[in-house]
N, C-alpha and C positions, 0 to 999 in steps of 0.2 A: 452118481457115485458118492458125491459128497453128503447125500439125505444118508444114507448106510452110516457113516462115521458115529453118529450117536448113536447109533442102534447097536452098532459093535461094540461101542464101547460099555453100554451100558448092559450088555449079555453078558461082556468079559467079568463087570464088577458080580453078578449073578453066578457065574463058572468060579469065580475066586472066594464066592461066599459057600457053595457047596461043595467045592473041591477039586484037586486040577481033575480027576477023574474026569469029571464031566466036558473038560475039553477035547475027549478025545471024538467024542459025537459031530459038534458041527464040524471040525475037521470035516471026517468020512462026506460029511453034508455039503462042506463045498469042494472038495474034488468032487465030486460027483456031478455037479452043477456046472462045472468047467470042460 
């Protein structure tokens, strides 16, 4: 779980470069995974 931490975090700086819009996608992506 700990390998994920820079991977989210470096999506979040991606999602905050294109817009929160874009965060509502991996949302949907991990409830769904859950």
């Amino acid at each position: 779980m700990e390998a994920l931490i820079p991977v989210i975090n470096k999506l979040q700086d991606v999602f905050n470069t294109i817009g929160a819009d874009a965060i509502q996608l991996p949302q949907i992506v991990v409830l769904g995974t859950q």
